[in-house]
N, C-alpha and C positions, 0 to 999 in steps of 0.2 A: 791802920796801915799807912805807912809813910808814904810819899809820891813814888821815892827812887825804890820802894818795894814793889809797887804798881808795878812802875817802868820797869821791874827787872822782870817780872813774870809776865810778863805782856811783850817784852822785847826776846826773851828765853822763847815761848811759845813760836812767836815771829820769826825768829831767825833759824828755829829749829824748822819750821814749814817749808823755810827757802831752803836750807841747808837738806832736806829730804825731799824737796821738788827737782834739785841736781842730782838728786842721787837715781830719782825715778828717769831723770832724760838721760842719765848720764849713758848707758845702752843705747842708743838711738843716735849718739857721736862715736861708738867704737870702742865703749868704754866695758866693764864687766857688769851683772846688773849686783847693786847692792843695796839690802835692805836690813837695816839695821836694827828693826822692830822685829823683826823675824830672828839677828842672828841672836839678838837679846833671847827671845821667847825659848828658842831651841835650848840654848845655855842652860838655861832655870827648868825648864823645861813644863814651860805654862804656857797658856792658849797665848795665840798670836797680839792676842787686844791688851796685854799685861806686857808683851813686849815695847805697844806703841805707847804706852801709859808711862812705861820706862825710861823712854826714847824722849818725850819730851818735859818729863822729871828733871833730867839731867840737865835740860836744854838750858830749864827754870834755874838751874841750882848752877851752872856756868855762868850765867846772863848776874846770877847774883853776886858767884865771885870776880867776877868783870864790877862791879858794881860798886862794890864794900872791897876789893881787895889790890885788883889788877890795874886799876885807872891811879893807882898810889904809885905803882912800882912804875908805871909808864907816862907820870906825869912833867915828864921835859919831852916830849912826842907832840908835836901841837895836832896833828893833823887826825882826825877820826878816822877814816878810812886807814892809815897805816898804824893804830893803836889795834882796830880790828884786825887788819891780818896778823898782828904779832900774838892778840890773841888767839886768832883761830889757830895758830902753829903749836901756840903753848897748849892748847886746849885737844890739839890730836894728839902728840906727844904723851900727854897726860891719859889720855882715853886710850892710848896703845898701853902703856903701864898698868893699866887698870883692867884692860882686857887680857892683858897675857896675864896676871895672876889671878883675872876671875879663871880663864881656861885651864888654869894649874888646878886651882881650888873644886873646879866643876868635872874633871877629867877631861880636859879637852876645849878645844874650839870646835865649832860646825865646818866644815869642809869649805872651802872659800871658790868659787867660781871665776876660771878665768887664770888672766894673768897676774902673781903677785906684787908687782910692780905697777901694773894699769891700775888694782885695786887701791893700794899708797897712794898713787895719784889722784884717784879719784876722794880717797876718804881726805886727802888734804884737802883740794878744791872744794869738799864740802864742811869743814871745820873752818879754812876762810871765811868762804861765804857766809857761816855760820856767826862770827868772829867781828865782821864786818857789818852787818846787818844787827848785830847788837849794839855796835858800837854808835853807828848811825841814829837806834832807834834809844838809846840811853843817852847819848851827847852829856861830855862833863859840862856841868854849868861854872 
């Protein structure tokens, strides 16, 4: 394994931790509660622990194309932190297009709690956070 393999599945894991430790407070500031290993699981419709196995698959496999793909496209960006949040924007974006055709392909999405708009909010703050925190923990050399 290469270094910047390492560092992507090490930085994927990481940033998905922070990005689901906001998601767990995120209720506790007013927010809706969201849990993304759960809505995974429902979807597919396997145990809860195949959702969390999902949740930071994904994390691994963002962190990677930030890695090999995104730090190309955003390389006149000097600054990490706003390399990260452009990726966490592209990176919900991306995970909204991927969940309304899983939900097409599944029959549906799971019922979403709350307000629709507070949830947006919140899956953005945590796809930043997400975004950010790989960006930090990959830094282009």
């Amino acid at each position: 394994m290469t270094i910047k393999i390492i560092k992507s599945v090490i930085g994927g894991i990481v940033g998905t931790a922070a990005m689901t430790m906001v998601m767990f407070i995120a209720p506790m500031m007013g927010m809706p509660k969201m849990n993304p290993a759960q809505m995974l699981s429902v979807m597919i419709g396997f145990p809860i622990v195949v959702g969390w196995l999902m949740h930071f698959m994904i994390g691994i496999i963002f962190a990677m194309m930030y890695t090999f793909l995104f730090i190309k496209v955003v390389k006149k960006v000097n600054n990490n932190v706003l390399k990260g949040a452009i990726f966490g924007m592209a990176s919900f974006i991306f995970a909204q297009i991927v969940m309304a055709i899983m939900g097409a392909m599944m029959g549906g999405m799971p019922p979403m709690e709350g307000s629709v708009i507070l949830v947006m909010i919140g899956s953005i703050m945590g796809h930043v956070i997400f975004g950010v925190v790989v960006a930090l923990f990959i830094k282009e050399e």
